[in-house]
VOVOGU-418607 format. One record per residue (C-alpha): residue number from 1; residue in three letters; y, z, x. Coordinates in steps of 0.2 Angstrom, whole numbers, plus 5000, padded with zeros to 4 digits. Example, Ala and Ser with C-alpha at 12.3 -4.5 7.8 and 13.67 -1.06 7.14 Angstrom:
! VOVOGU-418607
R zaro nukol    v    w    u
R    1   ALA 4978 5039 5062
R    2   SER 4995 5036 5068
//
This chain:
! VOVOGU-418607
R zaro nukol    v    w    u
R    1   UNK 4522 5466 5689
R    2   UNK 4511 5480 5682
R    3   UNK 4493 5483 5692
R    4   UNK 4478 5489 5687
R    5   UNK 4474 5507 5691
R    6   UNK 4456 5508 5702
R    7   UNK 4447 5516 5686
R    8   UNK 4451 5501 5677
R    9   UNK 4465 5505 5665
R   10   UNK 4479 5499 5665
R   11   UNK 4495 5509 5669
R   12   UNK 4506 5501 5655
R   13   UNK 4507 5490 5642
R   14   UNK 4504 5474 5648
R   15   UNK 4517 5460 5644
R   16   UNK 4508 5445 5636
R   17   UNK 4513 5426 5636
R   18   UNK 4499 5412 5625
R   19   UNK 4502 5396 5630
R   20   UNK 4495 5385 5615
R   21   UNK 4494 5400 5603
R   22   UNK 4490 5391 5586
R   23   UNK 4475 5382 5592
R   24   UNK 4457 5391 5592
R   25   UNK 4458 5400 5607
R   26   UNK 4476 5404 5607
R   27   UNK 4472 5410 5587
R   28   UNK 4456 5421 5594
R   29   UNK 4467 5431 5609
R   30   UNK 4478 5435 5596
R   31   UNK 4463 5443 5584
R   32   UNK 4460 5454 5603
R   33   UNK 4479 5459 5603
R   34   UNK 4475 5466 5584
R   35   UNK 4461 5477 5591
R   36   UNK 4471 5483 5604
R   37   UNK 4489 5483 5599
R   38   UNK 4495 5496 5610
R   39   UNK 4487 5488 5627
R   40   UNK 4498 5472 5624
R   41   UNK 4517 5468 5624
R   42   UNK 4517 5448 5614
R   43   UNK 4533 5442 5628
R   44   UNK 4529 5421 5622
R   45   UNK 4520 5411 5611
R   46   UNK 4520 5391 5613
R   47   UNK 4513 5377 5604
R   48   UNK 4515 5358 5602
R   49   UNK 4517 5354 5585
R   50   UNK 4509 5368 5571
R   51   UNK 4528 5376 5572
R   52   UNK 4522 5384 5554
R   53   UNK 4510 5394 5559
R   54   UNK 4518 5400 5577
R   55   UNK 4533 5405 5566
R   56   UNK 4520 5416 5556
R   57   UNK 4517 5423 5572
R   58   UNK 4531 5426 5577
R   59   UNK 4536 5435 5563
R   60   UNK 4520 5446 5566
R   61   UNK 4521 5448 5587
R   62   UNK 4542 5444 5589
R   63   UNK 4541 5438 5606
R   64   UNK 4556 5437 5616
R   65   UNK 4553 5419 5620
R   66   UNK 4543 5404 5613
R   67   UNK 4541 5385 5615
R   68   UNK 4536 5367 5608
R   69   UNK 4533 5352 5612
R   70   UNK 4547 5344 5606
R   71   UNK 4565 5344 5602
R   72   UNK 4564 5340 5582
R   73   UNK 4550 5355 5582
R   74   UNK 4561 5366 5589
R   75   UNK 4573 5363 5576
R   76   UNK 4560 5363 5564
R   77   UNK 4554 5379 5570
R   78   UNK 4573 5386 5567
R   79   UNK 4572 5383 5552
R   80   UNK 4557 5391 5547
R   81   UNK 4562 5407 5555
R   82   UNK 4573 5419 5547
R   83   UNK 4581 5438 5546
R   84   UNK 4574 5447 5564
R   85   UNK 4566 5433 5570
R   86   UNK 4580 5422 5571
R   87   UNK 4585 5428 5588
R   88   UNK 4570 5423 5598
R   89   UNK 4573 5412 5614
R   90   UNK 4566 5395 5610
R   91   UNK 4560 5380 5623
R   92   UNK 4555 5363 5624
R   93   UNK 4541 5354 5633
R   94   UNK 4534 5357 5650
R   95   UNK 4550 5365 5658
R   96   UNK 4548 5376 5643
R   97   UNK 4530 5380 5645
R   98   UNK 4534 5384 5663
R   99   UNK 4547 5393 5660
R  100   UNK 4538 5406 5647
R  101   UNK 4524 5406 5662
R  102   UNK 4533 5413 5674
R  103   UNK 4547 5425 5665
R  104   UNK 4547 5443 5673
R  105   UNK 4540 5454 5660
R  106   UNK 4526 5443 5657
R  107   UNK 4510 5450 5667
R  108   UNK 4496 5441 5661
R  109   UNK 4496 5423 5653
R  110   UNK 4482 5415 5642
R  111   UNK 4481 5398 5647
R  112   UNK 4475 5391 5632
R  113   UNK 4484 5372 5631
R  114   UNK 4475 5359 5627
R  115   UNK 4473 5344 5643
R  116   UNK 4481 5341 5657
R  117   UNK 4499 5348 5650
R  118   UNK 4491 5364 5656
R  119   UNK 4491 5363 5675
R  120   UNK 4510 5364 5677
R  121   UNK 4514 5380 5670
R  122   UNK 4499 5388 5675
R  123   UNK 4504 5384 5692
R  124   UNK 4519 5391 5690
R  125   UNK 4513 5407 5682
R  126   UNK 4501 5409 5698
R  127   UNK 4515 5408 5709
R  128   UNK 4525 5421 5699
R  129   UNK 4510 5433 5704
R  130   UNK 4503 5431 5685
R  131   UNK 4486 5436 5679
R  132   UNK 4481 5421 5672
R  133   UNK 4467 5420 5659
R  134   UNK 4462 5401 5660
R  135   UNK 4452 5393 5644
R  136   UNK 4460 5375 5649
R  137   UNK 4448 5368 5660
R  138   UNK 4458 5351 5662
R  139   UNK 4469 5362 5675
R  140   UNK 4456 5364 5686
R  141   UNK 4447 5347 5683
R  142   UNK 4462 5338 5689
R  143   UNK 4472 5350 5701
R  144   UNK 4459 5361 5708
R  145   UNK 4464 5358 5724
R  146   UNK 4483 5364 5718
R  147   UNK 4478 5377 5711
R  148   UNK 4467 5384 5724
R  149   UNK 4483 5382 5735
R  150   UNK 4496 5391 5722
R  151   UNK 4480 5405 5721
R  152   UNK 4484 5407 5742
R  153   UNK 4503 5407 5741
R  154   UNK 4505 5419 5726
R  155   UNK 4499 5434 5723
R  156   UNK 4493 5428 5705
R  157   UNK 4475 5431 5699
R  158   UNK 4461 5418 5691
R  159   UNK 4450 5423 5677
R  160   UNK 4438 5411 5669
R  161   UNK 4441 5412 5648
R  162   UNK 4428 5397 5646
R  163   UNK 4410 5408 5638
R  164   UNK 4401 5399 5653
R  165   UNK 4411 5403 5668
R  166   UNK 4415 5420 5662
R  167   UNK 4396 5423 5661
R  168   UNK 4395 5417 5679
R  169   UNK 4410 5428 5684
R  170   UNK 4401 5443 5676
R  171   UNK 4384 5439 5683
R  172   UNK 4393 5439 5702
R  173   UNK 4402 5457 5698
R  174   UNK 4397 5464 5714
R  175   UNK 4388 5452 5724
R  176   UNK 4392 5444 5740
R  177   UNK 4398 5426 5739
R  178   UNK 4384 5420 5751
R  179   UNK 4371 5428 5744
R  180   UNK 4373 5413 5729
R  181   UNK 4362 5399 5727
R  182   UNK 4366 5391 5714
R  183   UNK 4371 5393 5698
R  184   UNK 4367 5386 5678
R  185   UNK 4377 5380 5666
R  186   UNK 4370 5382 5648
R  187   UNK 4375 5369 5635
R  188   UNK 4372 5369 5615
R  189   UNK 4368 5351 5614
R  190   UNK 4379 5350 5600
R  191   UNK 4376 5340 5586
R  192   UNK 4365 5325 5594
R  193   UNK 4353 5334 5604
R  194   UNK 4338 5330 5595
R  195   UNK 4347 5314 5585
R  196   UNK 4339 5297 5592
R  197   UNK 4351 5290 5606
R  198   UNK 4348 5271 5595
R  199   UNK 4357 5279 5581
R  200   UNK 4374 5286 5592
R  201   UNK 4384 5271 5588
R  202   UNK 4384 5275 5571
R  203   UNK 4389 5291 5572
R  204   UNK 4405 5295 5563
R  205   UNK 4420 5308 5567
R  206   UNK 4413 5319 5554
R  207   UNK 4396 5321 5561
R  208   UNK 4403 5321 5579
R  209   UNK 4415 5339 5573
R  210   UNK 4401 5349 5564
R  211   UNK 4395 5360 5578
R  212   UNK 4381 5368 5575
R  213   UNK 4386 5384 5585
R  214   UNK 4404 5387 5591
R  215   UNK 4421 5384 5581
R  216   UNK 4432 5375 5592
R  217   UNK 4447 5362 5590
R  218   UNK 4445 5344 5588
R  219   UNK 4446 5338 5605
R  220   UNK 4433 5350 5614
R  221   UNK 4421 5349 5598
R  222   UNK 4420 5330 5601
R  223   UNK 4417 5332 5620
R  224   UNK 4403 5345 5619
R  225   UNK 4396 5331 5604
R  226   UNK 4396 5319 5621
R  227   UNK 4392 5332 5633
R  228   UNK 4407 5327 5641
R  229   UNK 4414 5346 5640
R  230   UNK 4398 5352 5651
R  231   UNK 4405 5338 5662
R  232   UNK 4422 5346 5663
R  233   UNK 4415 5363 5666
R  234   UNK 4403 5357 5680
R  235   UNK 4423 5351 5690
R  236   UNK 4430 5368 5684
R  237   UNK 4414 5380 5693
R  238   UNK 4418 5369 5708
R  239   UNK 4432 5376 5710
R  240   UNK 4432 5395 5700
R  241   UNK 4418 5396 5711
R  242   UNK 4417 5387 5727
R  243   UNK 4403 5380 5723
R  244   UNK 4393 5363 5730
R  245   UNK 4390 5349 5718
R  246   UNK 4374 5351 5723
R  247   UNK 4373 5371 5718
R  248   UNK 4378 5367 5699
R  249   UNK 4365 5362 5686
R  250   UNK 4367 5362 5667
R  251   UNK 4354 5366 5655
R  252   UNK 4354 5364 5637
R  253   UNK 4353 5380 5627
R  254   UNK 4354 5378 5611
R  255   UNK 4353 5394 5602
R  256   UNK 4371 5399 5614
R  257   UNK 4364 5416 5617
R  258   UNK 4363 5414 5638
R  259   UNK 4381 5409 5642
R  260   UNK 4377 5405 5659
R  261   UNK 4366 5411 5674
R  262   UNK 4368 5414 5694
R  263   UNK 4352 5414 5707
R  264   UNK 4352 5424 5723
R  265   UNK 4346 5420 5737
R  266   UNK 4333 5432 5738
R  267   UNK 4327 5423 5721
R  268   UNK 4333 5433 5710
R  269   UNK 4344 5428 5694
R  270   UNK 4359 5436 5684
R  271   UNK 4360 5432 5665
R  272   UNK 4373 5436 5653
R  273   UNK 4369 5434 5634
R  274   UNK 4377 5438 5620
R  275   UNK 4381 5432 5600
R  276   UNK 4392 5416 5603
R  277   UNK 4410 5424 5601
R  278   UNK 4424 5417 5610
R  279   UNK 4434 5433 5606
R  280   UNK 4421 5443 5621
R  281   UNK 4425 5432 5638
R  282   UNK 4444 5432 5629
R  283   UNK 4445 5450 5630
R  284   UNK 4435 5452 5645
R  285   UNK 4449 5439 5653
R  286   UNK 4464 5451 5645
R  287   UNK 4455 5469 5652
R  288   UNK 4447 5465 5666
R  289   UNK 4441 5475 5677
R  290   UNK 4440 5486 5663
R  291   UNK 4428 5482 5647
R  292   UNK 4433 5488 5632
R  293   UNK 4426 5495 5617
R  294   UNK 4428 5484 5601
R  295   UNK 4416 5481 5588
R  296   UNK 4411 5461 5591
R  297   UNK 4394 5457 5583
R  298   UNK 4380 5464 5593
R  299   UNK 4362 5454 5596
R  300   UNK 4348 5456 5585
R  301   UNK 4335 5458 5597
R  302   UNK 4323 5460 5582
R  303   UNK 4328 5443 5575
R  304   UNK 4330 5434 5591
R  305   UNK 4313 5426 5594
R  306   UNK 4315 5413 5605
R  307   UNK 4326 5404 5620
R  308   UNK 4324 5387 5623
R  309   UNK 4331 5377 5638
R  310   UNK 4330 5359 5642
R  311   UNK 4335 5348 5655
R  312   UNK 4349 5333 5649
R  313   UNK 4346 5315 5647
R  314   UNK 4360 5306 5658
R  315   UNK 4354 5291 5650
R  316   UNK 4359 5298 5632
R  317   UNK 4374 5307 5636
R  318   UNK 4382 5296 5651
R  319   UNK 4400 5308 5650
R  320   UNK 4389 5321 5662
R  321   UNK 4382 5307 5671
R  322   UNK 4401 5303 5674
R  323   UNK 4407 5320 5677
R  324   UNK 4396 5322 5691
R  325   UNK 4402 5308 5699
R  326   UNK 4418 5309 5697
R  327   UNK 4417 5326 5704
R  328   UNK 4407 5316 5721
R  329   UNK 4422 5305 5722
R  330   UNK 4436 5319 5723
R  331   UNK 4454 5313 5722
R  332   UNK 4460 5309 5709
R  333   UNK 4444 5305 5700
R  334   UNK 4444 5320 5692
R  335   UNK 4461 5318 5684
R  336   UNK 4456 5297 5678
R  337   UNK 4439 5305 5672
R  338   UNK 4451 5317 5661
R  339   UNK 4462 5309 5656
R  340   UNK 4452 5293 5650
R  341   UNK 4443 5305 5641
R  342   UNK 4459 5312 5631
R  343   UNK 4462 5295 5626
R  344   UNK 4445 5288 5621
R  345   UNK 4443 5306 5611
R  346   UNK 4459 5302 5602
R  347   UNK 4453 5284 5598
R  348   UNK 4439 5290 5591
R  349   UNK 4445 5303 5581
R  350   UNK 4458 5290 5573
R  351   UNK 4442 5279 5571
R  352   UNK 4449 5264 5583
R  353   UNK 4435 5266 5592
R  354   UNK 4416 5272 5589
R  355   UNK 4406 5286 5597
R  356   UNK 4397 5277 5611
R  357   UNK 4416 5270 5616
R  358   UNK 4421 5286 5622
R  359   UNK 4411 5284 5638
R  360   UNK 4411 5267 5639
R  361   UNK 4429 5267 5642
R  362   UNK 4426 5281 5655
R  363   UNK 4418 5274 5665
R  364   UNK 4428 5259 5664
R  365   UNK 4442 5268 5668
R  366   UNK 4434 5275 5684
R  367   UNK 4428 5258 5689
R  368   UNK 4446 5252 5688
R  369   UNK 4457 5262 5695
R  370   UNK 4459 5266 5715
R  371   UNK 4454 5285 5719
R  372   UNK 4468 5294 5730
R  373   UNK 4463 5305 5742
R  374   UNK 4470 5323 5746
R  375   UNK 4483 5319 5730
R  376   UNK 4499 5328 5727
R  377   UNK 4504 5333 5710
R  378   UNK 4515 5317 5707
R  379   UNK 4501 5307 5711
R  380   UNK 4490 5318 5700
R  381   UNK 4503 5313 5688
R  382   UNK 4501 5294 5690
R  383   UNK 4484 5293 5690
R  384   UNK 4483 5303 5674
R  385   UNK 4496 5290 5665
R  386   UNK 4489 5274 5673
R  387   UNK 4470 5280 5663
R  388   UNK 4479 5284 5648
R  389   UNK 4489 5268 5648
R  390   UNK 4473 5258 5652
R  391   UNK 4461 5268 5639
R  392   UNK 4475 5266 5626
R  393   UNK 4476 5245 5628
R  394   UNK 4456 5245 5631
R  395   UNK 4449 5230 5619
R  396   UNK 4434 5239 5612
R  397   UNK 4427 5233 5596
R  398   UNK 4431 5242 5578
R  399   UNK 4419 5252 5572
R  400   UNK 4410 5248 5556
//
C-alpha cells in the first residue's frame, strides 16, 4: 500500500475504490477525482441498483472491478456496457463489496453505502491496511466496537467524511486527546425546526425531503427532517472520538456554516466553518494530511451576518432523545435503534406509515427487543434482522 510522504504529498497515484458510487456522496467524490485526476487511480465502483448510471461511470473511470447488489443487476449492468468496458471484473452483494474493499491495488476506499450493508466491507478494507474515508455512519453506529478492534489489528486508517465529524477531526489537528472536553455537534434543524410539533403528523414525504440546506439522498434527508441523523452521528463521535456520552452535545445551527466545534480544557474552543459543501470534508478525507487547492465556494464574510444556535427539544424530535439512549444502553442497541429506523424511513417514504410513526416504531423496537452485551458480528446481524422484521409487521395506522 502507498504511504504518504511526511510533507503530506503523496508518493503515487493513489488507487481508489467508492463503495455506493451513484448515490450523493459516492457522485460528490467523484466531482473531487475530476479536480484532481492525476492524484487518483478509479480501481472499483459499487452500487445496488442505479446499474445505469455506474455504467456511465465506468465508461468515464474504467475501473478494474465493480459490484451490485444483485445477480439480475449484474446482468443488467452487462448489458449496458459495451466496447472497452466490457472487460471489467463484476461482483455481487456483500461478498462483492468485500471483495472490491480489500483488492491489493486499492489504497484508499470511500465508504459511502448506505445502512448497515456498510460495516462488512469496511471492516475488511481496515484489515487489508486500507485508508478508509467513512461517510456511512451506520458502520460505526452498530459495530463500533468491531471496528475499533479491526482499526488495532490492521494497519488501516479511519477518516471521518460526515461535515460534522470532519470538523471535529480538523478542530483536534494537533491537540492532545486529554486535553478535550467536550465537543458540539451542530445540526440544520431541517425542515421542521421552526414548524409547530402539533402539525408533524401531517407532515408528508415531500415536505419531510426539501432541506433547506444540504442535498442529500432520501434516506439521510428524512433523518435529519427527524433529527434522527444528529442522533446517528452522536453513536458515530463515541467512537471516531472516544468520547463520553456525556462529552457530546448537539446544537442546532441553522445557517450550516460551523460544521462542528471542540472545547479544551483550558476553555478554549476550535470551530471549523465553511459554505455547506460536502465535496470539502470529501476531499479532506481523500488528501489528508495534505489539503489541497480546489476552487470550492468560499464564505462571504460581507454577507454573512449572523450565527444562530439553539438547544433541541427531545420532546419534538424524540429520534435524539432515542439515540442517546440507545447509545447509554450499548450492545446491540445501537444496531435495533438503526435498523428500526431504516425500516420506519422506508415506510414512510412508501407512505405506509406517517411522520411521527418513524419514532414511534423506534422506540418500540428498542422496548422490545433484548439488548446483547459485548455482541459479535453475527449477533450484530440478528439483532439488525429481528428490528427489521418487527418494524416491517409493526401495525401503525395509514396516514391520511
Amino acid at each position: 500500500m502507498q504511504r504518504l510522504s511526511q510533507n503530506g504529498a503523496a508518493d503515487a497515484t493513489r488507487g481508489l475504490a467508492i463503495l455506493g458510487a451513484t448515490g450523493s456522496v459516492g457522485t460528490q467524490t467523484l466531482d473531487v477525482v475530476r479536480l484532481f485526476p492525476d492524484r487518483f487511480d478509479v480501481q472499483a465502483l459499487t452500487c445496488d441498483s442505479n446499474v445505469e448510471l455506474l455504467a456511465d461511470q465506468v465508461r468515464e473511470f474504467r475501473p478494474a472491478c465493480v459490484a451490485v447488489g444483485a445477480p439480475e443487476r449484474a446482468e443488467v449492468l452487462k448489458r449496458e456496457l459495451s466496447g472497452a468496458a466490457s472487460e471489467v471484473d463484476i461482483r455481487v452483494g456483500t461478498e462483492g463489496l468485500c471483495a472490491v474493499a480489500s483488492r491489493s491495488d486499492v489504497d484508499v476506499v470511500m465508504g459511502a453505502v448506505v445502512g448497515f450493508a456498510g460495516l462488512r466491507p469496511v471492516l475488511e478494507a481496515l484489515r487489508a491496511d486500507k485508508q478508509v474515508a467513512l461517510a456511512n455512519k451506520e458502520t460505526l453506529v452498530v459495530g463500533g466496537a468491531l471496528v475499533t478492534q479491526a482499526l488495532e489489528e490492521g494497519g488501516g486508517q479511519l477518516l471521518p467524511v460526515d461535515s460534522e465529524h470532519s470538523a471535529i477531526f480538523q478542530c483536534m489537528a494537533g491537540e492532545a486527546e486529554r486535553s478535550v472536553e467536550d465537543v458540539v455537534l451542530t445540526a440544520s434543524g431541517g425542515p421542521f425546526w421552526d414548524r409547530p410539533a402539533e402539525t408533524f403528523p401531517d407532515v408528508t414525504v415531500k415536505e419531510a425531503l426539501d432541506h433547506p440546506n444540504w442535498s442529500m439522498g432520501p434516506k439521510i434527508t428524512i433523518d435529519s427532517a427527524t433529527m434522527m441523523n444528529k442522533g446517528l452521528e452522536v453513536i458515530e463521535a463515541k467512537w471516531l472520538f472516544d468520547l463520553n456520552v456525556d462529552q457530546i452535545e448537539v446544537l442546532v445551527h441553522p445557517q450550516s456554516i460551523v460544521h462542528s466545534m471542540v472545547s479544551f480544557a483550558d476553555g478554549a474552543v476550535k470551530a471549523q466553518l465553511g459554505v455547506p459543501d460536502m465535496k470539502v470534508p470529501i476531499q479532506y478525507a481523500l488528501s489528508f494530511p495534505a489539503r489541497w487547492p480546489a476552487p470550492h465556494e468560499r464564505l462571504d464574510w460581507g454577507a454573512l451576518s449572523r450565527l444562530d444556535f439553539e438547544r433541541p427539544d427531545p420532546q419534538k424530535f424524540p429520534c435524539l432523545r432515542l439515540a442517546y439512549e440507545a447509545l447509554q444502553a450499548g450492545g446491540t442497541a445501537p444496531a435495533v435503534l438503526n435498523a428500526a429506523n431504516e425500516v420506519a424511513v422506508e415506510r414512510f417514504l412508501n407512505e405506509e406509515i406517517g411522520f411521527t410513526d418513524i419514532p414511534r416504531a423506534v422506540e418500540t423496537a428498542l422496548e422490545r427487543l433484548p439488548v446483547h452485551s459485548d455482541p459479535g458480528l453475527e449477533v450484530l446481524v440478528d439483532a439488525d434482522r429481528e428490528a427489521r422484521h418487527l418494524v416491517k409487521e409493526l401495525a401503525l395506522p395509514t396516514p391520511n
